[in-house]
C-alpha positions as CSV (number, residue, x, y, z in Angstrom):
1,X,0.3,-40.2,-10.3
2,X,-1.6,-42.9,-8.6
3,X,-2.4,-42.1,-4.9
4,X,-0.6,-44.8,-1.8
5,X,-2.8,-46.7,0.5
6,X,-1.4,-48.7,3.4
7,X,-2.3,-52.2,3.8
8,X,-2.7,-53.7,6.9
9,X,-0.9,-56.8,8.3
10,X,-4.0,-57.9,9.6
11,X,-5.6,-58.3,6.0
12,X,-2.7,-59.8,4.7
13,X,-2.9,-62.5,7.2
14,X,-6.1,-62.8,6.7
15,X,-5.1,-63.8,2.9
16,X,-1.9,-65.6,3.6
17,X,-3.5,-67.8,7.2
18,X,-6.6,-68.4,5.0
19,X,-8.9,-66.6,8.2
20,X,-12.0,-68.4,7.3
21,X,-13.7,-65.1,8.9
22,X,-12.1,-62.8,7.3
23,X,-9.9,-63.8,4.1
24,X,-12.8,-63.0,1.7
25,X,-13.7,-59.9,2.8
26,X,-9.9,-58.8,3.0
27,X,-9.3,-60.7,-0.9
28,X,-12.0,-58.3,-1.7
29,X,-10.6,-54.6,0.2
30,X,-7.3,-55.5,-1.8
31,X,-9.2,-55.9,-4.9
32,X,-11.5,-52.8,-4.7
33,X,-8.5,-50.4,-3.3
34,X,-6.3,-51.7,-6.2
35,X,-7.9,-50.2,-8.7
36,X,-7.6,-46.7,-7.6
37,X,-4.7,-46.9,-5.3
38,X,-1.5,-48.5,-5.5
39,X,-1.2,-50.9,-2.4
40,X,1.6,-50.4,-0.4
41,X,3.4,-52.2,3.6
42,X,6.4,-50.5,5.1
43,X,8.9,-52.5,6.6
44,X,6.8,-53.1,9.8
45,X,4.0,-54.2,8.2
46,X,6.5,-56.4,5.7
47,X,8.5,-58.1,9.0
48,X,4.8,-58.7,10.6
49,X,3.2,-60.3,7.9
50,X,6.5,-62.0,7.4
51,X,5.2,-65.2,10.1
52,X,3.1,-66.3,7.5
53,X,6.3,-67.9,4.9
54,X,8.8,-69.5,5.1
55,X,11.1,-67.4,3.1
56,X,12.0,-64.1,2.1
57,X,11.7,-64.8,-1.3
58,X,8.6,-66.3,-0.8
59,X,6.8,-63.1,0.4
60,X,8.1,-60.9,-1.8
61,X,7.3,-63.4,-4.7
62,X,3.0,-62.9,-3.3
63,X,4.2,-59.7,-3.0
64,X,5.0,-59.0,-6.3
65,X,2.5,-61.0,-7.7
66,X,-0.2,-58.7,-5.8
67,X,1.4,-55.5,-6.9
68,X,1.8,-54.7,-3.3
69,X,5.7,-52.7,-3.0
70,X,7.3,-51.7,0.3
71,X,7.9,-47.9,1.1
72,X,10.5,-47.0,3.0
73,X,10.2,-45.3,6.3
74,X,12.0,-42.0,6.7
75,X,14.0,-41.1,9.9
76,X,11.7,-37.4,10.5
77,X,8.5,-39.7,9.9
78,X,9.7,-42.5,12.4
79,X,10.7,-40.0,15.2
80,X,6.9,-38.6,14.8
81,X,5.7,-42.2,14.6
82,X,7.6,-42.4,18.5
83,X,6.3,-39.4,19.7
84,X,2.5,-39.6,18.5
85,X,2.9,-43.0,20.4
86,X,4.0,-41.4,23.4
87,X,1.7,-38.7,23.5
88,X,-1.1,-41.7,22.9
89,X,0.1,-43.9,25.3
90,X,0.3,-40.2,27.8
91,X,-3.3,-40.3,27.5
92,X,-3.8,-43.3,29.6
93,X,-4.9,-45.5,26.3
């Protein structure tokens, strides 16, 4: 079974924008982390990255054709995700 990385939105929008600064070096992350890992967004990265089309099918259509699927979120791993932000945000960051 093929391990799950994360992407994140800030390297998709580096591919979708076309970041002159950045887009290559993303194109090429994606690239390299493909071929050991499949590439992955949840639905936070998926709504975030979302300001870059027009339409739904649209992004899942790049999507797709970058082999990049959406995992859902569980509700035990979202209430962590709130308090590991709270106790982050405790810390005066």
């Amino acid at each position: 079974m093929t391990p799950t990385i994360l992407v994140d939105t800030n390297v998709l929008l580096d591919l979708f924008t076309q970041n002159n600064d950045w887009a290559q070096w993303s194109e090429s992350q994606l690239k390299e982390h493909s071929k050991s890992y499949q590439l992955a967004i949840n639905p936070f990265i998926y709504s975030e990255t979302s300001v870059a089309f027009e339409s739904v099918e649209d992004l899942d259509q790049v999507l797709e054709s970058l082999k990049i699927s959406v995992v859902e979120l569980s509700r035990p791993a979202l209430f962590l995700a709130a308090q590991a932000h709270v106790h982050y945000r405790k810390q005066g960051v």
